[in-house]
C-alpha positions as CSV (number, residue, x, y, z in Angstrom):
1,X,-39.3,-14.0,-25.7
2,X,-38.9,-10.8,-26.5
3,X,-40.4,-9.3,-23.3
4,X,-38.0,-11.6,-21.3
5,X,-34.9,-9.9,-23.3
6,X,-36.3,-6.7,-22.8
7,X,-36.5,-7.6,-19.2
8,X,-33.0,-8.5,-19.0
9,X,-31.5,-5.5,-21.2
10,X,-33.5,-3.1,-18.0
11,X,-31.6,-5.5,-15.5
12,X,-28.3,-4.6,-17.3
13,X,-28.7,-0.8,-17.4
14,X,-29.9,-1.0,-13.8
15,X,-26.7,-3.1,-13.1
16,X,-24.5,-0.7,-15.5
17,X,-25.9,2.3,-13.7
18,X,-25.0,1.2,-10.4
19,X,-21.9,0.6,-11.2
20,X,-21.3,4.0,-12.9
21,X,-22.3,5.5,-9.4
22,X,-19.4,3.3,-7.6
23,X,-17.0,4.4,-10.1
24,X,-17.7,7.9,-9.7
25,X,-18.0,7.6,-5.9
26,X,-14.2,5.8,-5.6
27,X,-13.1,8.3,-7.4
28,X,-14.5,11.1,-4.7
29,X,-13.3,8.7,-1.9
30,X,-9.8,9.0,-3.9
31,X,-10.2,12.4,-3.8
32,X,-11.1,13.2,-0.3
33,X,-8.6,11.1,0.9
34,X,-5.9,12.3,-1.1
35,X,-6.6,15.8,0.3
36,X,-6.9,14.1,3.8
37,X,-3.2,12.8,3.7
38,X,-1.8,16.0,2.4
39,X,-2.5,17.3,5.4
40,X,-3.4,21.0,4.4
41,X,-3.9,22.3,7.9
42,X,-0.5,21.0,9.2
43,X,-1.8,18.8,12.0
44,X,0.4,15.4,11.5
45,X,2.9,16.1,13.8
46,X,0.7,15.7,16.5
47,X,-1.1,12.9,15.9
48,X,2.8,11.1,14.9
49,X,3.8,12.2,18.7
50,X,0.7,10.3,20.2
51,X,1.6,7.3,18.4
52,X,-1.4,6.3,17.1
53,X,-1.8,8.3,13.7
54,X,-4.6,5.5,12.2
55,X,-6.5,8.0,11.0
56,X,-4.0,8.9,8.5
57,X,-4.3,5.0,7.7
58,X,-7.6,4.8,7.1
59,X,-7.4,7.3,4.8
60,X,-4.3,5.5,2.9
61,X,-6.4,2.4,2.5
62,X,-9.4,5.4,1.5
63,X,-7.2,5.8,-1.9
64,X,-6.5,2.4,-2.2
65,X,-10.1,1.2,-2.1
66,X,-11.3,4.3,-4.0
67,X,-9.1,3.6,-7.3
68,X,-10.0,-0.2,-7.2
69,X,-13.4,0.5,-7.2
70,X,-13.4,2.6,-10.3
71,X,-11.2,0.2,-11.9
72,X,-13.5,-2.4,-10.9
73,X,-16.7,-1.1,-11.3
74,X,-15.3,-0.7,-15.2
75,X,-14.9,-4.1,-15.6
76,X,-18.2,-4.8,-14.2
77,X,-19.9,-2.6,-16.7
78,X,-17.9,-4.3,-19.6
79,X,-18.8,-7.8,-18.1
80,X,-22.4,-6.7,-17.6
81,X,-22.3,-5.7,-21.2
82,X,-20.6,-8.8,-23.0
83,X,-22.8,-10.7,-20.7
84,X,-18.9,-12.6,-19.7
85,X,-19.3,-15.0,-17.0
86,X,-15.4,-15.2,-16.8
87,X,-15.3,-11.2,-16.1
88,X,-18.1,-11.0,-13.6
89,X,-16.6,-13.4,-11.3
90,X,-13.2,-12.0,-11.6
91,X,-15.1,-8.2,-11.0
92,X,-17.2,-10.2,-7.9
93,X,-14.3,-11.8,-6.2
94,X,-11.5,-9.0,-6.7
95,X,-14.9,-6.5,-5.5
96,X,-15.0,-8.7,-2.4
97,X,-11.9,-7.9,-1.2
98,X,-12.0,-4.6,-2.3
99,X,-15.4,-4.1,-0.2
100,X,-13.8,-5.8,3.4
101,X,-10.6,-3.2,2.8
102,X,-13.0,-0.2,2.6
103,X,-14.8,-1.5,5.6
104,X,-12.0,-1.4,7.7
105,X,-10.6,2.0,6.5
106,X,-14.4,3.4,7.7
107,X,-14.5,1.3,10.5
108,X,-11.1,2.7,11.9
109,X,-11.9,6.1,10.8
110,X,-15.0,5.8,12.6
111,X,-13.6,4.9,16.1
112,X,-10.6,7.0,15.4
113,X,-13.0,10.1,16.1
114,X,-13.3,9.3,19.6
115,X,-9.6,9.4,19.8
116,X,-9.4,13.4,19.7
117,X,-10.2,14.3,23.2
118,X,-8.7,17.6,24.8
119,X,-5.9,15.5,27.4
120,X,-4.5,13.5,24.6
121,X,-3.2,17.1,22.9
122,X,-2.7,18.2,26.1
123,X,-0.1,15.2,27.5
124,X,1.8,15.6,23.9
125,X,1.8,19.0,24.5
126,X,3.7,19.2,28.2
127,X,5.7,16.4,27.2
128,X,7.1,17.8,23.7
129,X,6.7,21.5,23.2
130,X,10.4,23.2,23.7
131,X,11.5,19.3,25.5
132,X,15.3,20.4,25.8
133,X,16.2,16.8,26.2
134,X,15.7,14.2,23.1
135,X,15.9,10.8,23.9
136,X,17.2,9.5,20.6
137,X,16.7,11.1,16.9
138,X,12.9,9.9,16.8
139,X,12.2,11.7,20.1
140,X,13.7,14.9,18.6
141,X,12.0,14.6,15.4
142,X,8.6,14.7,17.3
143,X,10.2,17.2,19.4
144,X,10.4,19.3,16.6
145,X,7.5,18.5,14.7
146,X,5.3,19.2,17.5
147,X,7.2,22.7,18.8
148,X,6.6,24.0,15.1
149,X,3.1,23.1,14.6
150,X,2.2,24.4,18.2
151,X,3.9,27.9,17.6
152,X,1.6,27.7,14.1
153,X,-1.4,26.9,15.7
154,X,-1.4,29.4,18.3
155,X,0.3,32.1,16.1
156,X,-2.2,31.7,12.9
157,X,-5.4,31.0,15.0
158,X,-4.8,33.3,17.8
159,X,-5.2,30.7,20.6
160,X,-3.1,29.6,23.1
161,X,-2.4,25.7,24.7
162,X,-4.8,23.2,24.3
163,X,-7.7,24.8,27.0
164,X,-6.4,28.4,27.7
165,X,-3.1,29.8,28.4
166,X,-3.9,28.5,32.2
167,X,-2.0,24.8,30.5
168,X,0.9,26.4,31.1
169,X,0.7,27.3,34.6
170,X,-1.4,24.6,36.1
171,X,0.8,21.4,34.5
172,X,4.2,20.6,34.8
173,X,6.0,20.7,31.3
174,X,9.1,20.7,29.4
175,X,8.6,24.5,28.4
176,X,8.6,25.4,32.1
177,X,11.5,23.4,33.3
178,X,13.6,25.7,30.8
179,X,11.4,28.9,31.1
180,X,11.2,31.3,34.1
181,X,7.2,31.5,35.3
182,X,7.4,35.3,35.8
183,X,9.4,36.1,31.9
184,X,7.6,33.4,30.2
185,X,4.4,32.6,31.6
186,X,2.7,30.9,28.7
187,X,5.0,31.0,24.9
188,X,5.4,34.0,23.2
189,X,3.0,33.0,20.3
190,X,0.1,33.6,22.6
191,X,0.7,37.2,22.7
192,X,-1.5,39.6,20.4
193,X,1.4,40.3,17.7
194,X,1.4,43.8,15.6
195,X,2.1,43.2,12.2
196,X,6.0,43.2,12.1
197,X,5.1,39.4,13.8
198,X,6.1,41.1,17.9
199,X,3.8,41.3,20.8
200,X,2.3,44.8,21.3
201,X,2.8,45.0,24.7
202,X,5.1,41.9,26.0
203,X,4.4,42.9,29.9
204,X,1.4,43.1,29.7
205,X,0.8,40.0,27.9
206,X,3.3,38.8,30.7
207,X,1.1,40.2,33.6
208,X,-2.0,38.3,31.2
209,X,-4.1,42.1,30.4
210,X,-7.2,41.3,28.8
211,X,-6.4,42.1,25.1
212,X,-2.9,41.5,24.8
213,X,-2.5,38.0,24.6
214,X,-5.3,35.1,23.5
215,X,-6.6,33.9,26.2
216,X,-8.7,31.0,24.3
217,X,-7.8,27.2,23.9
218,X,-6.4,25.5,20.0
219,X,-8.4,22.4,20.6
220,X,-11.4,23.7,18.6
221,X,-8.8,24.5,16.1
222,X,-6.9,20.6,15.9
223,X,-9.8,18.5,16.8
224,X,-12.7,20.2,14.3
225,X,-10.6,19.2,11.0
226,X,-9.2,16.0,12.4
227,X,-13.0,15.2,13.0
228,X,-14.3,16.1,10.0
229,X,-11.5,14.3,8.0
230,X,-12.5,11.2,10.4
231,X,-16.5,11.5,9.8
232,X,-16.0,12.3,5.7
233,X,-13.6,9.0,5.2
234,X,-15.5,7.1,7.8
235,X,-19.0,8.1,6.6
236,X,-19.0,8.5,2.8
237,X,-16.9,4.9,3.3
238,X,-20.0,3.1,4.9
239,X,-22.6,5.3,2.2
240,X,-20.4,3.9,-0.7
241,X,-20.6,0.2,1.3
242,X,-24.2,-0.1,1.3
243,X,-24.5,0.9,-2.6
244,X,-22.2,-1.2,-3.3
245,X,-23.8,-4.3,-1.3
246,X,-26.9,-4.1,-3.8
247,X,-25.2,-3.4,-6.9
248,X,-22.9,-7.0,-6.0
249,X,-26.1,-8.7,-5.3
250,X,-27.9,-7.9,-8.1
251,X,-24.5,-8.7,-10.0
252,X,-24.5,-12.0,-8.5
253,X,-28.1,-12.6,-9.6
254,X,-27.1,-12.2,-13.2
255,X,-23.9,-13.7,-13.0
256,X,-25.9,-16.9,-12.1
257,X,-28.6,-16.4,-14.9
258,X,-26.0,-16.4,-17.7
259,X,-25.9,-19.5,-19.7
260,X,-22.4,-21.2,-19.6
């Protein structure tokens, strides 16, 4: 007898532990996601102009899931503790649910990476950047959203379009329908700027002299957070899945070896 309850006070800690780690790990997944959503590199506005910003929705549901599983995997401990069959299969259905939300937030985050190919940026960049013509107040707001972050992007991480500055000159696009090919060949931004925040030479970054303007492509820049972002809420998501398929079944085990 007594080996059989020392055999069932090892279960518990093994169950407890577990637990512990999925507590700990939604609070990360909180984490991460939070910092996700706050966008810290400024790159919403294009995604919002694509229409299809799911990423950022996967990584809503991220904090969701994240703070019910700490919440959850508290009650488990305390039901694994007082040995409460009442608790455990309140913590194993509410976990249930919890469980299929976090696999579609990893699941869309997942496919989402594929998303972020070079054209995409490219067709929302033509289309918005400098558009002198706004459809209706949502079309300007995008408008606007995607002008400022472009003249971030190439300004901070001295780039320029989505390929090279050669965007601007082999597509059609709202910035040259206003601007004159021979005074603005590509924007301003990607000129090499002295520090007052001017070009050092404007004709020669005009004529395109090696040196006075950037003559690389942003799309290294946008796509290498947005797919890091993707893999971290999409990946951690599915590593916190499978620890947390174990620690239910094993929950489930003693759930059903608990005397009514």
């Amino acid at each position: 007898m007594a080996k059989e309850d020392q055999g069932v006070r090892v279960f518990q800690g093994i169950l407890i532990f577990g637990n512990v780690v999925i507590a700990m790990c939604g609070l990360a997944l909180t984490a991460e996601c939070i910092y996700f959503v706050s966008d810290q590199h400024g790159l919403y506005p294009l995604l919002e102009a694509t229409d299809n910003d799911d990423i950022y929705a996967a990584a809503w549901i991220g904090i969701f899931t994240g703070f019910c599983l700490f919440v959850l995997a508290t009650l488990g401990i305390v039901g694994i503790m007082k040995s409460n069959r009442s608790m455990l299969l309140a913590y194993l259905i509410l976990m249930f649910i919890v469980y299929c939300f976090e696999a579609a937030s990893a699941i869309t985050a997942a496919t989402q990476r594929d998303f972020f190919i070079p054209n995409l940026f490219l067709k929302q960049m033509l289309e918005y950047y400098q558009n002198p013509n706004p459809v209706n107040n949502d079309h300007a707001w995008k408008i606007n959203g995607v002008t400022k972050t472009w003249d971030r992007l190439m300004l901070l991480n001295h780039c320029c379009g989505v390929n090279g500055p050669s965007d601007w000159q082999t597509y059609m696009s709202s910035f040259r329908s206003i601007n004159n090919d021979a005074d603005f060949p590509w924007p301003r931004q990607c000129c090499r700027m002295d520090d007052l925040g001017k070009p050092v030479n404007l004709q020669a970054c005009k004529l395109g002299v090696s040196g006075f303007y950037w003559n690389t492509g942003c799309y290294d820049e946008i796509a290498g957070p947005m797919m890091r972002h993707a893999w971290g809420v999409a990946w951690f998501g599915f590593a916190i899945l499978c620890w947390t398929f174990w620690v239910l079944l094993g929950t489930m085990f003693y759930w059903s070896r608990i005397e009514y």
